[in-house]
C-alpha positions as CSV (number, residue, x, y, z in Angstrom):
1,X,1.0,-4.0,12.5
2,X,1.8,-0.5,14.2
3,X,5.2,0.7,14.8
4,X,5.6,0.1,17.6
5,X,4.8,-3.7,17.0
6,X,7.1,-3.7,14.8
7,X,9.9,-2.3,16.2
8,X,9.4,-5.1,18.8
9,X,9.5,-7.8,16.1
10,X,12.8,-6.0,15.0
11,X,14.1,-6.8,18.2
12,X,13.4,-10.2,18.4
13,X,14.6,-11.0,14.7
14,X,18.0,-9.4,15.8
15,X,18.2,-11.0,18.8
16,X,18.2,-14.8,17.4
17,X,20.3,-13.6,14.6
18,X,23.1,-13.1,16.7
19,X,22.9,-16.2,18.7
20,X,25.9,-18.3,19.1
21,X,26.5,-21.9,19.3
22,X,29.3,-23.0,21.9
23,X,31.9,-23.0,19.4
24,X,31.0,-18.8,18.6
25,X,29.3,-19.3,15.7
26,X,26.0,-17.9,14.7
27,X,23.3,-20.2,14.7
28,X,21.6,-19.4,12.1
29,X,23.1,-19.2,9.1
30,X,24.1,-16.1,6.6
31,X,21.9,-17.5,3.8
32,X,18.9,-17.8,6.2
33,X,18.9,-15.1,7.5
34,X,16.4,-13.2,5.9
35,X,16.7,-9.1,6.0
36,X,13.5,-7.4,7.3
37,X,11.7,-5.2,4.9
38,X,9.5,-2.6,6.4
39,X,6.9,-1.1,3.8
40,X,4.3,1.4,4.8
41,X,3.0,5.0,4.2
42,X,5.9,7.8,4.6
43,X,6.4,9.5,8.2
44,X,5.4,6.3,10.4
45,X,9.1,6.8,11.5
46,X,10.1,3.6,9.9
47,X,14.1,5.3,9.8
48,X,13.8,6.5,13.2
49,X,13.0,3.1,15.3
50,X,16.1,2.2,13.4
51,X,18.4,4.5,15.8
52,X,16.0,3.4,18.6
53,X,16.9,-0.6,18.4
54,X,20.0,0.0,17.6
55,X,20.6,2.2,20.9
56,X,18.8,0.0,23.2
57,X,20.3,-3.6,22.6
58,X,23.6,-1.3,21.9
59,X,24.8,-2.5,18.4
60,X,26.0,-0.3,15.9
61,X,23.7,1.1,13.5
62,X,24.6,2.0,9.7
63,X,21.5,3.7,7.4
64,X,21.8,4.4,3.7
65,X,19.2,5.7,1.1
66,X,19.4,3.3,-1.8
67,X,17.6,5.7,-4.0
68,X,21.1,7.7,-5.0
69,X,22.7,4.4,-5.3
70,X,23.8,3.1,-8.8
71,X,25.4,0.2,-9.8
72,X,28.8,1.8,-9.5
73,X,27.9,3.3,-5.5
74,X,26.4,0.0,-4.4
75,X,28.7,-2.7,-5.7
76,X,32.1,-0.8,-5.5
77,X,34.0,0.1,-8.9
78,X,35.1,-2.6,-11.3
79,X,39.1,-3.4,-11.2
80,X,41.6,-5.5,-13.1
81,X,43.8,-8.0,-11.1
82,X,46.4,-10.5,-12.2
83,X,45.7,-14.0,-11.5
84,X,47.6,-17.5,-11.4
85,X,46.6,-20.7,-12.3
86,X,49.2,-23.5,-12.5
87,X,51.3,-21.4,-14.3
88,X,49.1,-20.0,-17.1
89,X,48.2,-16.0,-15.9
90,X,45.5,-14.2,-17.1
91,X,43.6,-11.0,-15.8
92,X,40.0,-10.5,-14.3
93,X,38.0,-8.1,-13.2
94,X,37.1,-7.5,-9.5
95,X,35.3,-4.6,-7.9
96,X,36.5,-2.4,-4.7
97,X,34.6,-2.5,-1.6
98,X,31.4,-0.8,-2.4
99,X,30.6,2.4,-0.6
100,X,28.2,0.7,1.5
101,X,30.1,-2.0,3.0
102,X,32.9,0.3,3.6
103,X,30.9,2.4,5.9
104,X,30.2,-0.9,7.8
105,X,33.8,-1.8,9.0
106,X,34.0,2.7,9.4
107,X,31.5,2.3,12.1
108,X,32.9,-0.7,13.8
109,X,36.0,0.6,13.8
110,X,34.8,4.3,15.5
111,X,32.4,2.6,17.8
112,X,34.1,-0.8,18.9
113,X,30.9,-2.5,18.2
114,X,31.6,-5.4,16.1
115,X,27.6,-6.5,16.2
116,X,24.8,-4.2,14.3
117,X,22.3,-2.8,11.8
118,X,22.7,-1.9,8.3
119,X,19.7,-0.3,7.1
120,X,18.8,0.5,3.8
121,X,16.1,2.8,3.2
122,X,14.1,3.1,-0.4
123,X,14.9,-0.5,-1.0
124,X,12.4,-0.2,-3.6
125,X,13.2,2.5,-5.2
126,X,16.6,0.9,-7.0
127,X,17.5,1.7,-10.0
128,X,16.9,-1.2,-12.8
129,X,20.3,-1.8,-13.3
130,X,21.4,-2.5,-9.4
131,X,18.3,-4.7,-9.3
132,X,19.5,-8.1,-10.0
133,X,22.3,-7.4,-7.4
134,X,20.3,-6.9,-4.9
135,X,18.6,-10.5,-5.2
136,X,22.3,-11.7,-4.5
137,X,23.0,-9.2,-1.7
138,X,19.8,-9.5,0.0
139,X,20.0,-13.8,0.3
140,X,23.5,-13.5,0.5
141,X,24.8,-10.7,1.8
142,X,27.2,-9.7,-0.8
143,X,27.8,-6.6,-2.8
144,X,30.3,-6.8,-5.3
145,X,32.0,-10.1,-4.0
146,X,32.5,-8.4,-0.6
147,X,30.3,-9.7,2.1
148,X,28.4,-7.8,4.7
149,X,30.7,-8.9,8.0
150,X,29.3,-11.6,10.5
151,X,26.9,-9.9,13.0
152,X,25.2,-7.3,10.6
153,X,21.6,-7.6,10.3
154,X,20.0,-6.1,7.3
155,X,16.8,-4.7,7.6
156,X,15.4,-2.8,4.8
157,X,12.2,0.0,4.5
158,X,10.1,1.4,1.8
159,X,7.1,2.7,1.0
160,X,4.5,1.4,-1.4
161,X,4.3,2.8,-4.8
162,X,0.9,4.7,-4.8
163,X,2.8,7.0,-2.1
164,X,6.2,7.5,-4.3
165,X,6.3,7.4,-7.7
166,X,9.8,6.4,-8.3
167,X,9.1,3.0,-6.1
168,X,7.8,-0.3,-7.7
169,X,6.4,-3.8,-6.3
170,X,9.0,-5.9,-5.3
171,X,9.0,-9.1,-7.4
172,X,7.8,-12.8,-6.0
173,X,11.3,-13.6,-6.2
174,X,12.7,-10.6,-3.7
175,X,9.9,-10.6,-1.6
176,X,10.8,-14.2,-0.7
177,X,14.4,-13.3,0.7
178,X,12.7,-10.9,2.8
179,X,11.0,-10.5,6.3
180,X,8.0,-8.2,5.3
181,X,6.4,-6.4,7.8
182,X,3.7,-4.2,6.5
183,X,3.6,-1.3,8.9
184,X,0.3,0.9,9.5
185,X,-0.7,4.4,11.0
186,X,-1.6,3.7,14.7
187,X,-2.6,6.9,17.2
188,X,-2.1,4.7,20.3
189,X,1.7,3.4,19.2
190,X,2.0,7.2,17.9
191,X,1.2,8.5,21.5
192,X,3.5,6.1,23.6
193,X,6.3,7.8,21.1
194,X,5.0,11.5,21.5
195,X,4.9,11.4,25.5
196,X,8.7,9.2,25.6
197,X,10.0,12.0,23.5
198,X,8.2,15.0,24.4
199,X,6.0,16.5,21.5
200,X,3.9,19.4,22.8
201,X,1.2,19.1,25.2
202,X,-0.9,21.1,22.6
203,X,-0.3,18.4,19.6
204,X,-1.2,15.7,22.0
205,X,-4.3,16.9,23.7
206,X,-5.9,18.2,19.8
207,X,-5.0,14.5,18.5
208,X,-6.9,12.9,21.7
209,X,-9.7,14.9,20.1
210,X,-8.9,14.4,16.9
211,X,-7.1,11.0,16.3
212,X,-8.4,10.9,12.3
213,X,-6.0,13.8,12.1
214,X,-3.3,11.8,13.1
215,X,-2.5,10.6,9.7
216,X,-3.4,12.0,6.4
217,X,-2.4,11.2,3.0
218,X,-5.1,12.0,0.1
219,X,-5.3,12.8,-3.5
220,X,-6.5,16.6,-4.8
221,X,-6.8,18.1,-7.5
222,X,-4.0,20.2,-7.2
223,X,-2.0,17.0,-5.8
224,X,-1.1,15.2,-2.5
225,X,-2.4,16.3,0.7
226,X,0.2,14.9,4.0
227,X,-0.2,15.0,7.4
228,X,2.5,12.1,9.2
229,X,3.4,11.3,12.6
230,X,6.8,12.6,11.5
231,X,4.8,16.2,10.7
232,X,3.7,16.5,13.9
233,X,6.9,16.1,15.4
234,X,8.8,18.3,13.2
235,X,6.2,20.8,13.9
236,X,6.3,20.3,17.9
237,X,10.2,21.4,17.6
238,X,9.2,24.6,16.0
239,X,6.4,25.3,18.5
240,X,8.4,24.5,21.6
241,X,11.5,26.4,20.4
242,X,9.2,29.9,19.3
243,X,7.3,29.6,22.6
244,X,10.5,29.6,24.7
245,X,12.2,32.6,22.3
246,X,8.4,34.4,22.7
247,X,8.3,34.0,18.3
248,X,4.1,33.7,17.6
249,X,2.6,30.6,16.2
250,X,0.5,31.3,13.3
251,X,-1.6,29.1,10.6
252,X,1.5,30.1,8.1
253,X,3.4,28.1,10.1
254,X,1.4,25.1,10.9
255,X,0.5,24.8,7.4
256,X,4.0,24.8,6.5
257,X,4.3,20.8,8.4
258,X,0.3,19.8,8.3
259,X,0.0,19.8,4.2
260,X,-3.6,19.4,4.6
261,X,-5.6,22.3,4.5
262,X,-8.3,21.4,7.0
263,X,-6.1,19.7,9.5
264,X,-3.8,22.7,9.3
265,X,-7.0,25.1,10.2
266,X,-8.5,23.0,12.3
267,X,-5.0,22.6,14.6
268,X,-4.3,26.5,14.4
269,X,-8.0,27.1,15.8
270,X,-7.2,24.6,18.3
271,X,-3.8,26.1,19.2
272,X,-5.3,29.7,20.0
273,X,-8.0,27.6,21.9
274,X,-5.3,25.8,23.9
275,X,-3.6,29.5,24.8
276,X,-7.0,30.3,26.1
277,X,-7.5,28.1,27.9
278,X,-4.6,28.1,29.8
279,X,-5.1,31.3,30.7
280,X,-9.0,30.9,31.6
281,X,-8.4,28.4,33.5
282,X,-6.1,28.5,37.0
283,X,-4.1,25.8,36.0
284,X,-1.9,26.4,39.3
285,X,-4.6,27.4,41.9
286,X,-6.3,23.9,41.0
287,X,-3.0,22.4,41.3
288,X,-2.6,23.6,45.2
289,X,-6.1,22.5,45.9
290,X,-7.6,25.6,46.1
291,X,-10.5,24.8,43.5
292,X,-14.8,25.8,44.4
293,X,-17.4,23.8,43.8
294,X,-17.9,26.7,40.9
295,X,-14.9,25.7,39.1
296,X,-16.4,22.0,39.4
297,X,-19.2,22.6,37.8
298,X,-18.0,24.7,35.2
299,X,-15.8,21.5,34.7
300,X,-18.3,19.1,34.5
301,X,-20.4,21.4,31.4
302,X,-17.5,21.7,29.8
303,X,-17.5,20.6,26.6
304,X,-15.6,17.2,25.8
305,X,-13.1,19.0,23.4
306,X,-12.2,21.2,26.7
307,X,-12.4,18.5,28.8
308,X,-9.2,17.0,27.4
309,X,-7.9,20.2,26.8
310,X,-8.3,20.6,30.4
311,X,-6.4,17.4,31.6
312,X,-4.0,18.1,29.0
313,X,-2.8,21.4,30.7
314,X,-2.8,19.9,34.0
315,X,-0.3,17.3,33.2
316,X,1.5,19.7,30.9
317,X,2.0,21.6,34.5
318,X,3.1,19.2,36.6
319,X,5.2,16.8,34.2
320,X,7.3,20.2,33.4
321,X,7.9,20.0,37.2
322,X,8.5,16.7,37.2
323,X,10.9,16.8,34.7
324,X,12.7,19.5,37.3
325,X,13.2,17.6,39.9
326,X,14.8,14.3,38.1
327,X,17.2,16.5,36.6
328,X,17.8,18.0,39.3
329,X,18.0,15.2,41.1
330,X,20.2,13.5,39.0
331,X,22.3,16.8,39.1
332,X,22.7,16.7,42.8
333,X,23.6,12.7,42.6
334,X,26.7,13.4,40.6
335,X,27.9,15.9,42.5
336,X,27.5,13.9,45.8
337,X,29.5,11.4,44.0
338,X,32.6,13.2,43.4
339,X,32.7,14.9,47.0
340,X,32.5,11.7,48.2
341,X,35.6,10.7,45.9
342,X,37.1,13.6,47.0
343,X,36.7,13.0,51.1
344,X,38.1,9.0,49.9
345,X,41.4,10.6,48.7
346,X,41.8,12.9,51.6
347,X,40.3,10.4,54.1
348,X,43.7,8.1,52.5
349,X,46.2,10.4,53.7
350,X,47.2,12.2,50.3
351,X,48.3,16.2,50.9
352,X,45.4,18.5,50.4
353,X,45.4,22.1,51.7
354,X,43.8,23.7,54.6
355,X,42.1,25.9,51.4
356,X,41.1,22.6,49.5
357,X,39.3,21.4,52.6
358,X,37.6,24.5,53.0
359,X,36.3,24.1,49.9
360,X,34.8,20.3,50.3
361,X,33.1,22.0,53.4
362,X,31.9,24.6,51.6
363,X,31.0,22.0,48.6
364,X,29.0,19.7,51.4
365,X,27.0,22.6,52.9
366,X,26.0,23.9,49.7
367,X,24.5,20.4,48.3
368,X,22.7,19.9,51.9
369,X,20.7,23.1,51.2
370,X,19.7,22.2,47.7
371,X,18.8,18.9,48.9
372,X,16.5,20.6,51.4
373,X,15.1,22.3,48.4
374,X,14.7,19.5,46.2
375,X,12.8,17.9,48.8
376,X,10.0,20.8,49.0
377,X,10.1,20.9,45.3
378,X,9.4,16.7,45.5
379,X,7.1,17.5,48.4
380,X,5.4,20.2,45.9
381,X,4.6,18.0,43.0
382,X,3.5,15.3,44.8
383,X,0.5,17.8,46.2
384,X,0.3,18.9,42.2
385,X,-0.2,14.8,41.4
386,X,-2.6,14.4,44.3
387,X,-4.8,17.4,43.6
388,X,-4.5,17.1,39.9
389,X,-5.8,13.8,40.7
390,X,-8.5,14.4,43.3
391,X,-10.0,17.6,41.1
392,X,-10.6,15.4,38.1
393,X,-12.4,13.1,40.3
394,X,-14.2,15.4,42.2
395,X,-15.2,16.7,38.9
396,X,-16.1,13.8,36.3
397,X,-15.5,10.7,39.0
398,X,-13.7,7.9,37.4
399,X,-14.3,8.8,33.8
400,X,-12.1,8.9,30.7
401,X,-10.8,12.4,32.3
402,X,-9.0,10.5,34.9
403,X,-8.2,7.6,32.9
404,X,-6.7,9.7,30.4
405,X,-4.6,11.4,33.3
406,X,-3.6,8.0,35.0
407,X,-2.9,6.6,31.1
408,X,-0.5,9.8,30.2
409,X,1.6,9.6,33.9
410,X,2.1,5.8,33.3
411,X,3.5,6.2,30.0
412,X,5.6,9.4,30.1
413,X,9.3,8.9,30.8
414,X,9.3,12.0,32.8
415,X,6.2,10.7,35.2
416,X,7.5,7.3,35.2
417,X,11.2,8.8,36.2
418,X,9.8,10.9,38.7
419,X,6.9,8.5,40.3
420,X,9.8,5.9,40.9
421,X,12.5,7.9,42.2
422,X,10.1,10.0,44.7
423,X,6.8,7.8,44.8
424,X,3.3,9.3,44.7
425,X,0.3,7.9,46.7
426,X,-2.7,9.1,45.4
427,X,-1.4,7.9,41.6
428,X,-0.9,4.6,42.9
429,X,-3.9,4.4,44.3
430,X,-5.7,5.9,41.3
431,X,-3.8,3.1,38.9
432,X,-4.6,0.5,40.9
433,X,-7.8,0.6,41.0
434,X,-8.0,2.0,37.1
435,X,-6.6,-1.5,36.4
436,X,-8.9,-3.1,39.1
437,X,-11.7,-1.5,37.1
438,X,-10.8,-2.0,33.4
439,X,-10.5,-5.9,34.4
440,X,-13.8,-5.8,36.2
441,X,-15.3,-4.4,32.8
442,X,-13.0,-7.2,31.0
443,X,-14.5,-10.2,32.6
444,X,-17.6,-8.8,32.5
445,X,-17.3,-8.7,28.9
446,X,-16.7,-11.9,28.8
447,X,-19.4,-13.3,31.0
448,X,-22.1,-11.5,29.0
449,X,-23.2,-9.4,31.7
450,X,-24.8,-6.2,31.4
451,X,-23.7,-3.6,33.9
């Protein structure tokens, strides 16, 4: 399954753990409840869908490496205690609450959240001697003789062995305490994640070209070759952050994140590409409308590499834009909100000066003009969507270019956060009838018929 699959499977596994009978108790029991174990290739971003779940259904979230752990970390350090037994006393050993566990009740007690994750990375990479306490831990979720507390899931990751050396194959045993989902590289899931939390425009557009790229992980002779998901996102921070401070991109740098030689020269040709082509062509005069039938054409012979380096810029354009007006939006919103608390109190009788007043008036007048301006900016983009829209059709008619386009502003957050706060005809229209389409072709399919 992808990661994103997966992440939904998490979900759902969490979600009937902590189900309650109607006298509070969890319905299913401790002993059955069997930890998930993630294994797949490194950089899927197995740790970071973690912080993800956790945030959404809002349960705490606690994440360890278990490949520092020894026996003595894990289980807590071994004590001597006086004991009674009808009158005869003798000593035993016990151990303190184990590192692990302690961090649990840590976080409950910061966050107030008495319901969440532990996860614990590298599961497979335990060392020999912790091993047979995990067996116990993992079925019963006890480390030590301390117990995980009622309402923490345990889901545990790793990677297979051919990708880390200090990893091993979980035994029949292990493997049967656990809720294995084998995880696999998947562009699509990948770009879903990339346009929610905003990887580069450039990284995006070169792996619609280039989806093999994606995800690398071979064997030279002078060792491992790795491209992840996780490079590609680490690398988009370092281009977004030296474009804004004016810093060049270079192949030093990209080979620095893509460890594979021809991904990393292929993306740095594609990068000086991408810088051309904004420049060549008029991203913004084709945004206003104000495109020939020359530009067109020189559209439509465009290559297929540039034809998605085309769309890519567009929508790089106008979701930047976008992005402006929600926040700004959403600016303005809180701002409206406290004047209006402020004309409450003063509307209730309580003192306020002749100058305090002054100000609110001042306050009011000041947010009806940037409203004004937020609407032109709305009114703005909305052309941008509409002629980004009508120029792609115009060009290439309802090909992958304007399913690509459609695809991209119906996944973003930004487009999506826009689209339903300020509406946008012409994408509407363009969806519906992209979905109208794609089941036309769908039970065509499955009639047999040829087009």
């Amino acid at each position: 399954m992808n990661i994103a699959t997966a992440k939904q499977q998490i979900k759902n596994a969490i979600t009937v753990y902590l189900q309650k009978d109607q006298e509070g108790r969890y319905k299913i029991p401790v002993v059955r409840q069997r930890p998930v174990f993630l294994v797949g290739p490194p950089g899927l971003g197995k740790t970071a869908i973690m912080q993800q779940v956790a945030d959404e259904m809002g349960i705490g979230l606690v994440s360890y490496s278990m490949t520092h752990h020894t026996r003595q970390s894990a289980l807590g350090l071994p004590v001597i205690v006086d004991r009674e037994f009808e009158g005869f006393h003798y000593q035993v050993s016990e151990y303190t609450m184990s590192e692990i566990l302690a961090s649990v009740y840590e976080c409950m007690q910061k966050t107030g959240k008495r319901e969440g994750i532990l996860f614990l990375d590298e599961i497979n990479c335990v060392s020999e001697t912790l091993s047979p306490a995990m067996l116990l831990f993992l079925q019963y979720k006890v480390f030590g003789g301390h117990r995980v507390p009622d309402g923490w899931v345990i889901v545990t990751a790793g990677n297979p062995p051919r990708f880390n050396k200090s990893a091993r194959e979980l035994d029949a045993a292990t493997r049967d305490r656990l809720k294995v989902m084998e995880i696999s590289p998947d562009y699509a899931a990948f770009k879903a994640y990339a346009l929610t939390n905003g990887v580069a425009r450039c990284i995006v557009s070169y792996l619609d070209i280039r989806q093999d790229d994606f995800y690398k992980v071979t064997t030279q002779v002078n060792g491992m070759n790795v491209v992840t998901p996780r490079a590609w996102e680490d690398l988009s921070e370092m281009i977004l952050n030296q474009e804004e401070l004016g810093i060049p991109v270079d192949a030093a740098l990209i080979s620095q994140y893509l460890q594979d030689t021809d991904t990393a020269r292929d993306f740095a040709l594609y990068y000086q590409l991408y810088q051309k082509y904004r420049k060549a062509w008029k991203i913004d005069a084709i945004l206003q409308g104000d495109y020939d039938e020359k530009t067109l054409e020189e559209a439509r012979e465009a290559a297929v590499d540039e034809r998605i380096t085309l769309v890519g810029l567009l929508l790089e354009e106008v979701m930047g834009r976008m992005d402006a007006c929600v926040r700004t939006h959403d600016a303005l919103a809180l701002r409206v909100k406290e004047l209006k608390e402020k004309k409450a109190r003063m509307d209730q009788g309580q003192a306020v000066s002749a100058g305090e007043r002054q100000l609110w008036q001042e306050e009011r007048l000041s947010l009806l003009k940037e409203r004004d301006l937020l609407k032109e900016d709305v009114a703005s983009v909305q052309k941008r969507i509409g002629s980004l829209l009508a120029f792609l059709k115009d060009a290439y008619g309802r090909g992958m270019e304007l399913n690509l386009a459609v695809g991209d502003l119906s996944v973003s957050p930004r487009a999506t956060a826009f689209i339903g706060q300020f509406l946008s005809r012409e994408y509407f229209e363009e969806s519906r009838d992209l979905l109208l389409h794609k089941r036309k072709d769908q039970l065509l399919a499955e009639l047999q018929i040829p087009m």
